[in-house]
C-alpha positions in Angstrom: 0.0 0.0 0.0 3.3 2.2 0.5 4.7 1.6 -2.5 1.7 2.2 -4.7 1.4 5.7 -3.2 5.0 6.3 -4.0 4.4 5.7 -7.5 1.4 7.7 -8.0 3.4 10.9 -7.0 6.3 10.1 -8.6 4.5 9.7 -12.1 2.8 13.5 -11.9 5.8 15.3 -10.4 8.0 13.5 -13.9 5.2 14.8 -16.1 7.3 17.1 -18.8 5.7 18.9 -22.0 6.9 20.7 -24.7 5.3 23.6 -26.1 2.4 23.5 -28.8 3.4 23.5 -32.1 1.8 25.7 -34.7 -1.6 25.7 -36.2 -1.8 23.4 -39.1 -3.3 24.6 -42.4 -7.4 24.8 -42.5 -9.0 22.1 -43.8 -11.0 23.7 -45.9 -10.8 26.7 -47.6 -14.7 27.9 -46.7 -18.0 26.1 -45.1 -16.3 25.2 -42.1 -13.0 23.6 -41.8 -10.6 22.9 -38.8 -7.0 23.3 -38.0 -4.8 20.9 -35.3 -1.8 21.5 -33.0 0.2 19.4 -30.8 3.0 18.7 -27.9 5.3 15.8 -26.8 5.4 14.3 -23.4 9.1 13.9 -22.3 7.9 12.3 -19.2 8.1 8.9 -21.4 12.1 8.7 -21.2 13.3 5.9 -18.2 14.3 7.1 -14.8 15.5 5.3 -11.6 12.0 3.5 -11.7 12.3 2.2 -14.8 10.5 -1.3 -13.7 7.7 -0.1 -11.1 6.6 2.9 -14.3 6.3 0.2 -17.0 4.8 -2.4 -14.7 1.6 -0.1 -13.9 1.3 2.3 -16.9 1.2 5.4 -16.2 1.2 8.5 -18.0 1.1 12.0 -18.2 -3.1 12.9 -18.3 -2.7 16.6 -19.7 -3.7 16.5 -23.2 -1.3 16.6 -26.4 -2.8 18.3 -29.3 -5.9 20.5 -29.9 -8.5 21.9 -32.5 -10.5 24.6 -33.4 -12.8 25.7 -36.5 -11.8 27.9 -39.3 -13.0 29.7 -42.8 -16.6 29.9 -41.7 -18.2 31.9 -44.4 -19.9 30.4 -46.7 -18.5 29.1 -50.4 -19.8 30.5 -54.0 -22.3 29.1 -55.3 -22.2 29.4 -59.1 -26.1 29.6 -61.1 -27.2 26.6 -63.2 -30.3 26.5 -65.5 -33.6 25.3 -64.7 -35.3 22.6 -67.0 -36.7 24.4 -69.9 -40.6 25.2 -69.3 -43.3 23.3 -71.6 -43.7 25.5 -75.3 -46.8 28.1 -75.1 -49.7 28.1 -77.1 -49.2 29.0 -80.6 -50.2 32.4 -80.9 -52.3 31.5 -84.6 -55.0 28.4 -85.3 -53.7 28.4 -88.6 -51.1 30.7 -91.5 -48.2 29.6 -89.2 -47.8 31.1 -85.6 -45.2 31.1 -83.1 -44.8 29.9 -79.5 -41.8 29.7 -77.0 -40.6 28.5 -73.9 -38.1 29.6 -71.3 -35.9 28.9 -68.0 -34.4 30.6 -65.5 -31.1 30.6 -63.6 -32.6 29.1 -60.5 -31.0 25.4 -60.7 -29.6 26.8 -58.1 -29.6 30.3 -58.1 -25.9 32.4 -57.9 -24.8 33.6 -54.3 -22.1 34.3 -52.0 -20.1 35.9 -55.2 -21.0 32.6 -57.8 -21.1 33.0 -61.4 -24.1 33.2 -63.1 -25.0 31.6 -66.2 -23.9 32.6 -69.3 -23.5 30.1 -71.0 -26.7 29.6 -73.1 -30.8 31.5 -74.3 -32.8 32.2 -71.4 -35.9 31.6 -74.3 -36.5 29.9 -77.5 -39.1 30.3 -80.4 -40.0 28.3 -83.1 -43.4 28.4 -85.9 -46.5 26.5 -85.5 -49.3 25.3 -87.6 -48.2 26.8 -90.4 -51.5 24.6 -92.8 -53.4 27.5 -94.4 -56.2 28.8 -92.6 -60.1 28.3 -93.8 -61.5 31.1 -95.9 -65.1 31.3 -95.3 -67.0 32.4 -98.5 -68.4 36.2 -98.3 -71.2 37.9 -100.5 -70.9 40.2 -103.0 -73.1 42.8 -102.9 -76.8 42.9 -104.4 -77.0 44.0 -107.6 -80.7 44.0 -110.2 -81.2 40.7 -111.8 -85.0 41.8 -113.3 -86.0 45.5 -113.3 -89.0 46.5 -111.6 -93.0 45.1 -112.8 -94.7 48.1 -113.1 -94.2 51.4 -114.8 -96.0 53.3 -112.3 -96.5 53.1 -108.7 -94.7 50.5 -106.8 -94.3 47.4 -108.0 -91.2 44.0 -107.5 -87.9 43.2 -109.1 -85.2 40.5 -108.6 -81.6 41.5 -106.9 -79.1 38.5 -106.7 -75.6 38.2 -105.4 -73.1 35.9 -105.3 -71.1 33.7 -103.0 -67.3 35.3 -104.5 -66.3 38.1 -102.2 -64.6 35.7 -101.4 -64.7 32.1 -102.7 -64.7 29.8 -99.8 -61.3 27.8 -99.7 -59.0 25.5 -97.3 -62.2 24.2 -95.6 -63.8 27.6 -95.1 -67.8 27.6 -94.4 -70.0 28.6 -97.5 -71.9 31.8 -97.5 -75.4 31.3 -95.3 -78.8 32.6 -97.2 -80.3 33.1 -100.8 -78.8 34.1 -103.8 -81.8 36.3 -105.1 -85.0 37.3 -103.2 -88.1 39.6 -104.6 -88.3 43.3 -103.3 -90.6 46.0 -103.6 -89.8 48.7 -106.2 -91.1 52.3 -107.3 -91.2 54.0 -110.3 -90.8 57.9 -110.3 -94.6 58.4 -111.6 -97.0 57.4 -108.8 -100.9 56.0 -108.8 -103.5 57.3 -107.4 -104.4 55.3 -103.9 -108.2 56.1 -103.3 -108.6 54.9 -99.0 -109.9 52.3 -97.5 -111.6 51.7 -94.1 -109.3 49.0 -91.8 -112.3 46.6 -89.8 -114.2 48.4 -86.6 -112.2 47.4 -83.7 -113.5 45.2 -80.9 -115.5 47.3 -78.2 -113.1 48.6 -75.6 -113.6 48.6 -72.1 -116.7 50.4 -70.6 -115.1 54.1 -69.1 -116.4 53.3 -65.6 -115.9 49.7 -63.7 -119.6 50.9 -61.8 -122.2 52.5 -62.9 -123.3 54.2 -66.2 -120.1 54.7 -68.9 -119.4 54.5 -72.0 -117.2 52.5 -74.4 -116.2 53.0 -78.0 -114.6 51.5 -81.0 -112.8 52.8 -84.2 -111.7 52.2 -87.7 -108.7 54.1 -89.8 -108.7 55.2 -93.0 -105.4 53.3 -93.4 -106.2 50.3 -95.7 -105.1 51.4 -97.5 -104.3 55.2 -97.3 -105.4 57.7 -99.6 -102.1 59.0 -101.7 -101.2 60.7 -104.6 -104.2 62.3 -105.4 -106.6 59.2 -104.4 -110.4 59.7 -102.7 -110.3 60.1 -98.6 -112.7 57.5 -97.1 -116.3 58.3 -95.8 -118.6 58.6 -93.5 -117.6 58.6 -89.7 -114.2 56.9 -88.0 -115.7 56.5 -84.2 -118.5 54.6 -82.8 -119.7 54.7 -79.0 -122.7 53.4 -77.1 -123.4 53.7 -73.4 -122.3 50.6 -70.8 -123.3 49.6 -67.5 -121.3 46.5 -65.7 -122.2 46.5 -62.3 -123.5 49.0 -59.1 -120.5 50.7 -57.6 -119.6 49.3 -54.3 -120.0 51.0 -51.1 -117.2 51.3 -48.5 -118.2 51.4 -44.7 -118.0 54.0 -42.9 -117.7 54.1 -38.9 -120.1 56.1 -37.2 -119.5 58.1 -33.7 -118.0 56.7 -31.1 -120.5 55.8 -27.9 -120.7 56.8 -24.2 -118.1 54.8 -22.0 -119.2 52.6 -20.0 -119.3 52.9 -16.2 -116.2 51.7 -14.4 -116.6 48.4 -13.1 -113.7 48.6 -10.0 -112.5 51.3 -8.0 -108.9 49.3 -8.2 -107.1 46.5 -10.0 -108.3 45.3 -13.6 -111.2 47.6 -14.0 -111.9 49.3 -17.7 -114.6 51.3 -19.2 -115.4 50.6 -22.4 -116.9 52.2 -25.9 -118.1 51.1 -29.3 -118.9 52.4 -32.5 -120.8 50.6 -35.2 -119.7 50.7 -39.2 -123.5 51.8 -40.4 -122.6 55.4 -41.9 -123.2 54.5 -44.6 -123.2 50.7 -44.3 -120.9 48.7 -47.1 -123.2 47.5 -50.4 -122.4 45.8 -53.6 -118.6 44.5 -52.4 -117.7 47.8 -50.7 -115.2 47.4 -47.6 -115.7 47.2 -44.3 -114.7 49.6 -41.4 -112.5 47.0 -40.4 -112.2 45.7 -36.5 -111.3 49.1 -34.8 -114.9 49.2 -33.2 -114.0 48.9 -29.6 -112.0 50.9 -27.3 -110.8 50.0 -23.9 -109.4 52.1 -21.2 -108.2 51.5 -17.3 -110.5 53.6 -14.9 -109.0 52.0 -11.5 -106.8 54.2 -9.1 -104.4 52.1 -8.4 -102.3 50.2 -11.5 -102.0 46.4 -11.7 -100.2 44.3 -13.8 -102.5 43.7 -16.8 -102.2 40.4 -19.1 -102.7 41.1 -22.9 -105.3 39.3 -24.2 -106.6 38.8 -28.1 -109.4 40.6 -29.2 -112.3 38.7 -31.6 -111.2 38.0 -35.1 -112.4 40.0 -37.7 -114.5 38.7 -40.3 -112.6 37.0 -42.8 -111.4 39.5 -45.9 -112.5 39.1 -49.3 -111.4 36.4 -52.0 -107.9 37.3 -53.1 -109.4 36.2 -56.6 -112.8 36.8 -58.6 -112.2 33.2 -60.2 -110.4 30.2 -59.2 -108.5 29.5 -56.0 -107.4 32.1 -53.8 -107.0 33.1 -50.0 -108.1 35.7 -47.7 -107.3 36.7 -44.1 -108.6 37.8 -41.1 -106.5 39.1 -38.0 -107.0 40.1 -34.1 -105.4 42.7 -31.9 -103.8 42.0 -28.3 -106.2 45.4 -26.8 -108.4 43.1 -25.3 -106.5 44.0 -23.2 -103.7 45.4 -24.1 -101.0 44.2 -21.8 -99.5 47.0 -19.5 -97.5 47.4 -16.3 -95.2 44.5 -16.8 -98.3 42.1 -18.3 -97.4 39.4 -20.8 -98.1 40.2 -24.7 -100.9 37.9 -26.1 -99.6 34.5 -27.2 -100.1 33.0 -30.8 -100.6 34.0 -34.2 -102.3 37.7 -34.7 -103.1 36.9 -38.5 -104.9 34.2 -39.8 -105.2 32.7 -43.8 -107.2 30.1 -46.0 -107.6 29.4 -48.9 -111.0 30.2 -50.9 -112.6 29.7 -54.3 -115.4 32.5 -55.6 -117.2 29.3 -57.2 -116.3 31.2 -60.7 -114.6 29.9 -63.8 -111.9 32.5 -65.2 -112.5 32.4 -68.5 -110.4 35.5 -71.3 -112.3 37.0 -73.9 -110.8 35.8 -77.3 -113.5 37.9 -79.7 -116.3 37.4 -82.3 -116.1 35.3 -85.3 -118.0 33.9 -88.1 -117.3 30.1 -87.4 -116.5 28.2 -84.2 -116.4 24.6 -85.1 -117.4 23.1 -82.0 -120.2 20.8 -80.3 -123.3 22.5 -78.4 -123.6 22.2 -75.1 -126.6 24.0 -73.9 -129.4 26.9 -74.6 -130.2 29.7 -72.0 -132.4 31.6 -74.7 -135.7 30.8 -72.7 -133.7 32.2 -69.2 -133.5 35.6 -71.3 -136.0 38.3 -70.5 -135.7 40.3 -73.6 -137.4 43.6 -71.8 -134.8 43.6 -68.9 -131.3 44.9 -68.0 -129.7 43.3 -71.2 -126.4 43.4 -70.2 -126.4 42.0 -66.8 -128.3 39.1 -68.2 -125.7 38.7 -70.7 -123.2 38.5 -67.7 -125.0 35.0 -66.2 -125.3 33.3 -69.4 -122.0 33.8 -70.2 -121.1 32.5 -66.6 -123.5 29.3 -67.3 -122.0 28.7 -70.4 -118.7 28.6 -68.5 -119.4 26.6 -65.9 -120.7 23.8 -68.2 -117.8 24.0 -70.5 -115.8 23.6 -67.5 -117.7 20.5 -66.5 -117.2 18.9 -70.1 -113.8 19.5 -70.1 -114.0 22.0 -73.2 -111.2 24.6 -72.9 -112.8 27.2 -75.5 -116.9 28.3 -75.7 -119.2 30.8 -77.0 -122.1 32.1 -76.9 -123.7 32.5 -80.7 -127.7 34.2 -80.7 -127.5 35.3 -77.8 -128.0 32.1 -75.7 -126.6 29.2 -77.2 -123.6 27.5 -75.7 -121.6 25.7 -77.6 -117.7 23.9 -77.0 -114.5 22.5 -77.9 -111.3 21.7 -76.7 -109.1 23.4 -79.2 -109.9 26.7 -81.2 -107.4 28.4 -83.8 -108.6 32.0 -83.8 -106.0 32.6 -86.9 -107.6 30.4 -89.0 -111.0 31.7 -88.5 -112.4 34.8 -89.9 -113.5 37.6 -87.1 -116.9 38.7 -86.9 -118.5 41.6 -86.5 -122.3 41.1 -85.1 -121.7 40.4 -81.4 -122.9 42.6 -78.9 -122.5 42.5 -74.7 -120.3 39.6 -74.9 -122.2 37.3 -77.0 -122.7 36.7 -80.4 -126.3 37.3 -82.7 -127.3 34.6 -84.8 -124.9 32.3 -86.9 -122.0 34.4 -84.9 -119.9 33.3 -82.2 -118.5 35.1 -79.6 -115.4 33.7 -78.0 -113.8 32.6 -74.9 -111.1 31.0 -73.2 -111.0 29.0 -70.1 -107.9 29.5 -67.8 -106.3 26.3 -66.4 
């Protein structure tokens, strides 16, 4: 145990180095390289305890070289070309275009003082569909193949033209439309044009929607137009006759409000109450109503509760949206019965309230009088008619019966013809017919039909 501590000093007290050499050359030359130094250890040499220092190893611990980094910054990086990009569209369809591509000097790009590239085009062109393109053939202009009919007046000639202006080649289209075609003409002497009445036109609509009007119907002296010296047409260019569709309706009117009623309560929910009444003047043939503002409600206790709202009644139900067909109407109620005050809740549920309705009529569109209705009779209302009444109210239902049964055989088209004969049919082409002329108040006299349609 003596010995070994002997040996242990001995071998740091004999520990001898020499001094560090000099820094080697960097390893590289940028990016990061390193460099190296080093020293001996003359401790190594034999002493006096040659045996015990071999026998257990020991050496000097310091160490005997060292590094460090060097040339840090970064190296130059020198450009290179990208792959060349894909050719662009060719800038014609046809008559030889051009198109081009391209790359850059990004593969990689030059830094840190690299070269960039020079070596090389940064784009290239080259021609594309160079087939000749289509020409599409073109008119020429018009030009008088046959001089004009007549020698006075206006009459027709012939222009032609041709498909050369230009030819169609390489595929092109051919020119779209006739060769030739028939115009009107003139020649420098006029005619003489005596006039001509056009037909009446149908009745219009009566000047008042109530009550006592009038409605009227007209003709031009336009078929054709007196010229050049020609007769102007006679006798008179208006018609009118007097018309009455229907009474006028009467709107409601409220009349005054009534006393208030006594109060019910000297506290808490008590209210006095007044009416009025919509008689002044009443509402006649369709008129409006007053609506549901005919009661009035107000507290008459001293002191103030909490008052609920509550709905009032619902008012009648409103008119038909429609005057045939399918339509809806409404009726509402207000939340004054009460209304809710001092912290009361608001009435609950809906305040406006809709159906749906039907008038019971059939809409039927007016399509006009005409000498022929080839059809299938239906029906007569001739014997309903009392020739020494209001005409044209009676008029009004048999056209309305008429409908209805058309309606019920499925016909879309009927009309009345001598007054009250109802006749049918599914289809009606009012072009191919001739119009007519004798049909008064919506019908037609004898052996004349006047027209309708039935909406779907």
């Amino acid at each position: 145990m003596f010995v070994l501590i002997v040996l242990v000093d001995h071998v740091h007290s004999q520990c001898d180095l020499s001094s560090w050499s000099s820094w080697s050359s960097c390893s590289r030359s940028c990016g990061g390289g390193s460099q190296t130094r080093s020293r001996e250890d003359f401790a190594d040499e034999y002493d006096e305890f040659d045996y015990e220092w071999h026998y257990y190893n020991y050496h000097c611990d310091l160490p005997l070289s060292e590094s460090k980094s060097c040339n840090r910054h970064a190296c130059p990086v020198h450009g290179g070309w990208s792959s060349w990009s894909r050719w662009s569209s060719c800038s014609k369809s046809c008559g030889k275009g051009s198109q081009q591509r391209s790359r850059t000097c990004t593969d990689p790009r030059p830094s840190y003082g690299g070269r960039d590239c020079n070596n090389g085009l940064r784009n290239r062109r080259q021609t594309c569909n160079t087939q000749p393109c289509p020409v599409h053939g073109g008119w020429t202009s018009w030009s008088v193949s046959r001089r004009c009919s007549v020698t006075c007046g206006s009459g027709t000639e012939i222009i032609s033209r041709s498909c050369s202006n230009p030819t169609p080649n390489h595929g092109g289209t051919p020119c779209q439309g006739a060769s030739w075609k028939e115009q009107r003409c003139a020649v420098l002497k006029p005619c003489p044009i005596d006039g001509g009445w056009t037909s009446w036109s149908e009745w219009n609509y009566c000047s008042k929607s109530c009550g006592s009007g009038f409605q009227q119907r007209l003709r031009n002296c336009t078929q054709p137009t007196p010229r050049h010296g020609g007769k102007a047409c006679n006798e008179a260019e208006r018609k009118r006759r007097w018309c009455y569709l229907q009474p006028c309706p009467v709107h409601g009117g409220w009349n005054a409000w009534g006393p208030w009623s006594p109060c019910g309560k000297t506290c808490g929910e008590a209210v006095r109450e007044r009416v009025r009444f919509c008689t002044n003047p009443p509402p006649f043939y369709g008129g409006r109503g007053c609506g549901t503002n005919y009661h009035e409600s107000k507290e008459c206790a001293i002191n103030k509760c909490r008052v609920n709202g509550d709905w009032s009644n619902w008012s009648n139900w409103t008119e038909c949206s429609v005057t045939c067909g399918v339509g809806v109407r409404s009726r509402e109620r207000q939340c004054d019965n009460p209304r809710p005050a001092h912290g009361g809740r608001p009435c609950e549920g809906i305040q406006k309230d809709k159906t749906s309705c039907s008038s019971g009529e059939v809409c039927v569109a007016e399509v006009g009088c005409y000498n022929s209705f080839p059809s299938e009779r239906l029906g007569s209302f001739t014997a309903e008619i009392q020739w020494s009444g209001i005409f044209s109210s009676q008029m009004q239902r048999v056209v309305k019966k008429c409908a209805q049964l058309a309606a019920k055989k499925r016909k879309r088209f009927f009309a009345l013809e001598d007054f009250g004969n109802c006749h049918g049919a599914r289809v009606f082409s009012s072009g191919s017919e001739s119009k007519g002329t004798r049909c008064v108040f919506g019908v037609g006299v004898r052996s004349h039909f006047f027209v309708y349609e039935i909406s779907l």
